[in-house]
C-alpha positions as CSV (number, residue, x, y, z in Angstrom):
1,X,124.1,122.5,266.4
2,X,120.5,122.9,266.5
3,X,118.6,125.2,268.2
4,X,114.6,125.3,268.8
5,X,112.0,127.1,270.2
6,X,110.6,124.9,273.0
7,X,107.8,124.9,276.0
8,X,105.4,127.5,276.8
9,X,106.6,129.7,273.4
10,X,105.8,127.0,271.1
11,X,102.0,126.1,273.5
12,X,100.9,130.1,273.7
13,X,101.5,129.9,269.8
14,X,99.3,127.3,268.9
15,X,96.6,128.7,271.3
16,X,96.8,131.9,270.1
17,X,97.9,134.1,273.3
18,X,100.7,136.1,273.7
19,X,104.3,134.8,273.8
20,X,105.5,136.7,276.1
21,X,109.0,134.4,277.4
22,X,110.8,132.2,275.0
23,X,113.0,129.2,276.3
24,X,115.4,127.6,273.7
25,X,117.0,124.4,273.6
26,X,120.2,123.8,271.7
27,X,120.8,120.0,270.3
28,X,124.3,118.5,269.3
29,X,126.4,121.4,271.1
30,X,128.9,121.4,273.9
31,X,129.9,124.2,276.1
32,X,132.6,124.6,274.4
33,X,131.1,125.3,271.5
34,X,128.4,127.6,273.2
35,X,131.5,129.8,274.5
36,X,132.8,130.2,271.3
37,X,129.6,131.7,269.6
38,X,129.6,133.8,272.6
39,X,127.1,133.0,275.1
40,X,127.6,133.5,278.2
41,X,127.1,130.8,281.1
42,X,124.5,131.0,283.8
43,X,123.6,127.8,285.0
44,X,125.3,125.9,288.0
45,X,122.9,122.9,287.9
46,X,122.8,122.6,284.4
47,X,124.2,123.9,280.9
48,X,122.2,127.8,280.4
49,X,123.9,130.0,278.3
50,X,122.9,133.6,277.7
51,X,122.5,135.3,274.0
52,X,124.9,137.4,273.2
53,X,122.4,139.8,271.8
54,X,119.1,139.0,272.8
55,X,119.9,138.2,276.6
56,X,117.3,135.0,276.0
57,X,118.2,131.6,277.6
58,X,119.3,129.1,275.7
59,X,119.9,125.4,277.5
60,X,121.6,122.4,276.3
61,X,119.3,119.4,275.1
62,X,119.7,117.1,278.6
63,X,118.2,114.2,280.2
64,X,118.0,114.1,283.9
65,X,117.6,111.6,287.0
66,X,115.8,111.5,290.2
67,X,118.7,111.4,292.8
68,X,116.9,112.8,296.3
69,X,114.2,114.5,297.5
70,X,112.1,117.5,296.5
71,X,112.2,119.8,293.2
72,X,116.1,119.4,293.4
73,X,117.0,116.2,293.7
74,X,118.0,115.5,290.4
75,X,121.1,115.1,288.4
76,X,121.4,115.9,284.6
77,X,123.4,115.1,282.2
78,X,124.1,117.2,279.2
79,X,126.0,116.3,275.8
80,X,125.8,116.6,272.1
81,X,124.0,112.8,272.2
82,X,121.1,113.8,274.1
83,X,118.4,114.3,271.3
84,X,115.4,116.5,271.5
85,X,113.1,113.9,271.9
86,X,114.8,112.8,274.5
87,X,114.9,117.1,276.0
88,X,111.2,116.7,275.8
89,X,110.6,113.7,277.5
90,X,111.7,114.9,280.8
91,X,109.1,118.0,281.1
92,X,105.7,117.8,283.0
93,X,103.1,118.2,280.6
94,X,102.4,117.2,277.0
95,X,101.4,120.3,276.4
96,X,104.8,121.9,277.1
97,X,106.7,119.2,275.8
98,X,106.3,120.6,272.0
99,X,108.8,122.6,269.9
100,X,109.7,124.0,266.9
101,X,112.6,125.2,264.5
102,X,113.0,128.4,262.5
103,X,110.5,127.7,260.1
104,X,108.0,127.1,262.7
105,X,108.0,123.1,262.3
106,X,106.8,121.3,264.6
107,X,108.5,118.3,267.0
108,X,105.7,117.0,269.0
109,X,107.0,113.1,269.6
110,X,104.3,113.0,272.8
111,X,100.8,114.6,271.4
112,X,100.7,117.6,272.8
113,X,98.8,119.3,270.1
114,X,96.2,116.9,270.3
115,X,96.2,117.5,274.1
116,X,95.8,120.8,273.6
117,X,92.8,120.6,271.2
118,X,90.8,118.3,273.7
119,X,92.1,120.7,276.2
120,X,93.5,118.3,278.6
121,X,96.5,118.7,280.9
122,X,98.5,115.3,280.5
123,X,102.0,114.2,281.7
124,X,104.7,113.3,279.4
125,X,105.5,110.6,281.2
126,X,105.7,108.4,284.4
127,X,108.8,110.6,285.8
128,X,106.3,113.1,286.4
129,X,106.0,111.7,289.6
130,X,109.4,112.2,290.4
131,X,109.3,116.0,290.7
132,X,106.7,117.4,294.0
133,X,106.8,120.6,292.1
134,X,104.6,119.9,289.3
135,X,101.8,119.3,291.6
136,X,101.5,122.6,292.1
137,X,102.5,123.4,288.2
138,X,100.3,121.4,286.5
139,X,97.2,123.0,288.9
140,X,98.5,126.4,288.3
141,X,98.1,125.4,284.9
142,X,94.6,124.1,285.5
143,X,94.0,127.9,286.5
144,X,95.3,129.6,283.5
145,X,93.4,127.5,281.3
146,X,90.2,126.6,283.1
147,X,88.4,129.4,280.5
148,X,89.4,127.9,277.6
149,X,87.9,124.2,279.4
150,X,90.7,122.4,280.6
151,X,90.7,119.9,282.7
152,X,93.4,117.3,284.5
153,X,94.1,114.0,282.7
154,X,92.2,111.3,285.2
155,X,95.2,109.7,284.9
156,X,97.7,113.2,285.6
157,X,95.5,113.7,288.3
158,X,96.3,110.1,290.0
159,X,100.2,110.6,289.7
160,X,99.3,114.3,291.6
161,X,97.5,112.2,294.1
162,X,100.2,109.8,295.1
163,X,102.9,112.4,295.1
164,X,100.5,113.9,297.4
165,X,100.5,111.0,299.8
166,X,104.0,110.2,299.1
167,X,105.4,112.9,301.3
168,X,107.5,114.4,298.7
169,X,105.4,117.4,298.9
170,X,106.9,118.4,302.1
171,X,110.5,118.3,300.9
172,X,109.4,121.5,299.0
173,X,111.2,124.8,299.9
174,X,108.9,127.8,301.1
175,X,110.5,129.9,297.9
176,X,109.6,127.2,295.5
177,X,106.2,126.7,296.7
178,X,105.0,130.4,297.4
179,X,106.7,131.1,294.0
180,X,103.7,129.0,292.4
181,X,101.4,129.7,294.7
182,X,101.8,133.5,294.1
183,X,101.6,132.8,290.4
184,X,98.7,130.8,290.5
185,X,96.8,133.1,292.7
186,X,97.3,135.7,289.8
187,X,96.0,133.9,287.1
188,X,92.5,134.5,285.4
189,X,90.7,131.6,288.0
190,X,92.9,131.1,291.2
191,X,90.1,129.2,292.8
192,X,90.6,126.4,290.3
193,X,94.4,125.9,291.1
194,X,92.5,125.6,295.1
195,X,90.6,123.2,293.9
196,X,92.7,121.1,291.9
197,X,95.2,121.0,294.9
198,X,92.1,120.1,296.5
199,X,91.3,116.7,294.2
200,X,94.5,115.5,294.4
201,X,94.7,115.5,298.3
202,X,97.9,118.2,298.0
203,X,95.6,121.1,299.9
204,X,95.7,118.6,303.1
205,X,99.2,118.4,302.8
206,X,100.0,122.2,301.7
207,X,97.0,124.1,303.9
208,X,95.5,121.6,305.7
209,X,93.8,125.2,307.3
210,X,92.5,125.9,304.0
211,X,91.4,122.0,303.1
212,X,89.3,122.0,306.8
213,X,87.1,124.6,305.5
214,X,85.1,122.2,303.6
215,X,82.5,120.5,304.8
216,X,81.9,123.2,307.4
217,X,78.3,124.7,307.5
218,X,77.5,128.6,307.8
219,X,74.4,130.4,308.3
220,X,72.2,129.9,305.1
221,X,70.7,133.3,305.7
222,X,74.4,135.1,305.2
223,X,75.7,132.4,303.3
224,X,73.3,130.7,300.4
225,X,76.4,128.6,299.3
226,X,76.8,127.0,303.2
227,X,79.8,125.5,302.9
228,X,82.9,127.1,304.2
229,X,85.2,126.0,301.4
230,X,82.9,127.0,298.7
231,X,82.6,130.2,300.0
232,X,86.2,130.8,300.3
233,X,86.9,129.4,296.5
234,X,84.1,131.9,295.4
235,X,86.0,135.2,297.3
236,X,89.2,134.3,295.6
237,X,86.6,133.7,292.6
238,X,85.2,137.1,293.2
239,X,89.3,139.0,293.7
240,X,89.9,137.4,290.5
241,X,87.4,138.9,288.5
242,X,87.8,142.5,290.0
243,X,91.4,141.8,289.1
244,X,92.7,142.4,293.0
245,X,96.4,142.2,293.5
246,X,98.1,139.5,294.9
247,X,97.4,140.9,298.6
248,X,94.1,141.1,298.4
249,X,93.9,137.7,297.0
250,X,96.2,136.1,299.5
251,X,94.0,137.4,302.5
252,X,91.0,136.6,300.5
253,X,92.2,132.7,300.5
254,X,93.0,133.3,304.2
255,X,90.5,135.0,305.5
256,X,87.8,132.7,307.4
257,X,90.8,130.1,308.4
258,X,89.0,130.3,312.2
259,X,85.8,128.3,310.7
260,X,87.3,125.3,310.8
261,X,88.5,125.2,313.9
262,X,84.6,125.6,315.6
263,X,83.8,122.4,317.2
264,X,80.7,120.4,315.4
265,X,78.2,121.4,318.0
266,X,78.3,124.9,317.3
267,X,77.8,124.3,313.6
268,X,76.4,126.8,311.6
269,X,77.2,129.6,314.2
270,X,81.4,130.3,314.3
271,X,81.5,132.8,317.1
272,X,85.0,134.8,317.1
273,X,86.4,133.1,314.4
274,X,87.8,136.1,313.3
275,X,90.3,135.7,316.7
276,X,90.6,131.9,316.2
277,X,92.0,132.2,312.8
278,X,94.7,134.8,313.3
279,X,96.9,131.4,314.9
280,X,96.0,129.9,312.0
281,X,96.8,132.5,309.5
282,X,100.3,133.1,311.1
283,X,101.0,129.6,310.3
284,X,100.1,129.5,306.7
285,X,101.9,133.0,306.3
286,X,105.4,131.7,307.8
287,X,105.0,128.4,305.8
288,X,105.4,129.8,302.6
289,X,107.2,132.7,304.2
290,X,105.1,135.3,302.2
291,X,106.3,138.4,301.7
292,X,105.5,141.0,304.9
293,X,102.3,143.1,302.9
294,X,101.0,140.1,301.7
295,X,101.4,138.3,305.5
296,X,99.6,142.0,307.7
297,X,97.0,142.2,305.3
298,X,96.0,138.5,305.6
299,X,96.0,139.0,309.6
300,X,94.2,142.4,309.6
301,X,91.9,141.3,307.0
302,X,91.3,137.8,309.0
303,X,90.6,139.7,312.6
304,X,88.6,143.2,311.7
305,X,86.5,141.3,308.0
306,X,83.4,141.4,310.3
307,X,84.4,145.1,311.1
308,X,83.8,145.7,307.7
309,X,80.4,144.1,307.3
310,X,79.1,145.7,310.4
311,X,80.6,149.3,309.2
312,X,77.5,150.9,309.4
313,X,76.3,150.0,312.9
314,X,80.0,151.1,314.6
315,X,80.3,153.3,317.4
316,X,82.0,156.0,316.2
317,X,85.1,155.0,319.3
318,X,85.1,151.3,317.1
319,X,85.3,153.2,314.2
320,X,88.3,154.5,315.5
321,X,90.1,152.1,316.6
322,X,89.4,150.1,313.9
323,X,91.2,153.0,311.7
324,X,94.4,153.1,314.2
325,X,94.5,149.6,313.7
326,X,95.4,149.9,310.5
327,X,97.2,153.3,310.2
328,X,95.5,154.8,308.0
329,X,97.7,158.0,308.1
330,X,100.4,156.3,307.0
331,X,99.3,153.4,305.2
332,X,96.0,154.9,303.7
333,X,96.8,151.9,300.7
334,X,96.7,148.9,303.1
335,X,93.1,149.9,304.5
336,X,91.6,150.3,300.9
337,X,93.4,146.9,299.9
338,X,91.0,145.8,303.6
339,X,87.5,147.6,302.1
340,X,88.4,145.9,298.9
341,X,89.0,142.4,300.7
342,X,85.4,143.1,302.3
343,X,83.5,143.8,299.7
344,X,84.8,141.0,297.9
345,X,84.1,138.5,300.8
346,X,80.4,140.0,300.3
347,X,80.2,139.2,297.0
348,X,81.4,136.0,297.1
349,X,78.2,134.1,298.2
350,X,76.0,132.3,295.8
351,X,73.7,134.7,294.0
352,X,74.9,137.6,296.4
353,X,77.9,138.2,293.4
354,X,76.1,141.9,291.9
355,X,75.1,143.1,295.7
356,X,75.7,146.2,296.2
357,X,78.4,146.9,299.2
358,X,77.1,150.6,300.7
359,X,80.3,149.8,303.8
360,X,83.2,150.8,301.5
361,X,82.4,154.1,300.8
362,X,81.5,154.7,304.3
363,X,84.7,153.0,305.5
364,X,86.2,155.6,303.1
365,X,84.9,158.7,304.2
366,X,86.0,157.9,307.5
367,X,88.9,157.5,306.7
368,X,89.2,160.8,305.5
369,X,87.3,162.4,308.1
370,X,89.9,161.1,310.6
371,X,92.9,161.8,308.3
372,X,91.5,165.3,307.8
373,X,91.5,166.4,311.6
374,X,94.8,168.6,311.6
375,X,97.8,168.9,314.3
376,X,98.9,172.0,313.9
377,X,95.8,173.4,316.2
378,X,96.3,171.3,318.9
379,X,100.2,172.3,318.7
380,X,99.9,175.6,318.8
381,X,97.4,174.9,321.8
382,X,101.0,173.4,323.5
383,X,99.8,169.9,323.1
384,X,102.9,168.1,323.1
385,X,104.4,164.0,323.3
386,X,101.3,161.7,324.7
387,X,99.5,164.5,325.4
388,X,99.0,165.5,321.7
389,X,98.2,162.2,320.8
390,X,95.3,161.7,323.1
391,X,94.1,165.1,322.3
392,X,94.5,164.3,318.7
393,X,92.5,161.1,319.2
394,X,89.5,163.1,321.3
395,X,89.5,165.6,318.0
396,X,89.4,162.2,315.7
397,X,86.4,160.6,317.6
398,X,84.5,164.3,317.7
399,X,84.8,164.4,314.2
400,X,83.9,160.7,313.8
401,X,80.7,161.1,315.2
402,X,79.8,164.1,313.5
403,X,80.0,162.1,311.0
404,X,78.3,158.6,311.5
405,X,75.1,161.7,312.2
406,X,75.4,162.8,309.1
407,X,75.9,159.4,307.1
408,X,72.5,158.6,305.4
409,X,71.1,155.4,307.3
């Protein structure tokens, strides 16, 4: 029996990040003799055992064969034969197809150290194409790395694209794919693992609502950058950077979805695209069935983003309505997570990225004002059922306007 240290362990290591999960692979063992040194088994598919101690993973060396469709359509065989080189050869990229024993030597029978000091993202080997999944893995990949100067093999990228076209790519569960979606969009530069999707013709496939943004003028005057897609890969850019949580990154990516449906003749004006889009944002949303915050916020954000921008020149009766829409009483989070999405849609224009965004704190304070308007008055005045919500919403709007007079203009 012999056990290494393989994958994304052994490739942190030898860039110098973090290790923060460590995947083992055990070589000449059986089951057997995993059950007698204690382990405990976890995998259906294949052979994963728990440490005893540790709780860490450990898997039998195994090869495997594409037998259907999709990420799971593969069987794998597992036995004391199987040697590491042949372990290796089945992952995605040479990069993660490294590993090492005790002493830190290392097995890399497929280059991946020299892969990772040209920093290129390779496959192992032609069975890459065999698994949809590592579309999407090797350009959330692409997004982790892109600041160290990464960039996908010609060659990796070509295998991506006729996966892409093969129609594999739709035999992907929702789980799977928002699982890597989610993860990419958290990563350092989520607008790279957009555009990598993008190159290799999966966007089309996966958001074909996303993929129609480009190509589609806006406004120069509002929008240096003009181009639809741009724009959206520089908000997500923009979330990134301000380190936004997934929510606010998710709507980000969603957020001007309507633009691509305005027909060529209205080009570069998109009048209510903010209503077009919600159809369009529903869609992506059940898809990938996102979870519910991460699905409202897109929707809200997609409908009342314009709101934002235009804070300042609101009735104070839009104002409110505006802050009902959201329930701001009870969700004061979500509306922040909404400023936030609006500030960073502002910033995300070519050499608009420092501009200062005056609306948040506004949309703030009125937030505040109308949260601060207390019930207990009216109550006691024997308001009571509708009654005392209308009169609470007359009390709202009075103290809205008092203070749109009294914001500096």
């Amino acid at each position: 029996m012999q056990i290494y240290k393989v994958g994304g362990a052994v490739r942190d290591r030898l860039l110098g990040k973090p290790v923060t999960d460590i995947d083992w692979v055990v070589v000449g063992a059986t089951a057997e003799d995993m059950l007698a040194k204690g382990f405990r088994p976890v995998g259906a598919d294949f052979p994963v055992f728990l440490h005893p101690k540790s709780g860490e993973e450990y898997a039998l060396a195994r090869t495997e064969r594409k037998s259907g469709r999709g990420y799971g359509g593969f069987t794998f065989h597992a036995s004391p034969e199987v040697t590491l080189e042949e372990d290796l050869i089945r992952r995605d990229l040479t990069i993660n197809a490294m590993a090492e024993d005790d002493q830190q030597n290392l097995t890399d029978p497929y280059h991946g150290q020299r892969d990772l000091d040209d920093r290129i993202l390779r496959h192992v080997s032609p069975a890459f194409a065999e698994d949809p999944l590592r579309v999407l893995r090797v350009a959330r990949f692409a997004a982790r790395y892109a600041e160290l100067g990464f960039k996908v093999a010609p060659e990796t990228l070509e295998l991506m694209r006729e996966l892409s076209e093969s129609g594999e790519l739709e035999a992907l569960t929702a789980e799977r794919s928002w699982k890597e979606i989610s993860r990419a969009l958290m990563e350092n530069q989520p607008q790279v693992f957009i555009q990598v999707l993008r190159d290799c013709g999966a966007l089309k496939v996966l958001m074909p609502e996303v993929d129609a943004l480009f190509g589609v003028p806006q406004p120069e005057a509002h929008h240096p950058e003009i181009d639809s897609g741009i724009h959206t890969l520089s908000v997500l850019e923009q979330a990134a950077l301000h380190q936004q949580p997934l929510t606010v990154r998710w709507a980000c990516l969603l957020h001007d979805l309507g633009k691509g449906l305005t027909p060529k003749e209205e080009w570069p004006r998109h009048i209510a695209h903010e209503h077009k889009g919600l159809k369009l944002i529903k869609a992506v949303n059940e898809r990938f069935k996102a979870p519910k915050d991460c699905q409202e916020l897109a929707l809200l954000v997609g409908q009342y983003h314009t709101h934002g921008h235009r804070a300042l020149e609101l009735k104070a009766s839009t104002l409110l309505e505006l802050l009902q829409s959201f329930d701001v009483y009870r969700r004061p989070q979500r509306f922040e997570e909404f400023i936030i999405a609006c500030e960073m849609d502002a910033r995300g224009r070519k050499g608009l990225e420092q501009r200062s965004y005056p609306q948040a704190d506004y949309l703030r304070g009125a937030a505040n004002v109308a949260r601060g308007v207390a019930v207990q008055p009216l109550l006691e005045k024997g308001f009571k059922g509708p009654e005392l919500g209308e009169a609470l919403k007359r009390e709202r709007l009075k103290a809205l306007k008092a203070y749109k007079e009294s914001a500096p203009s």
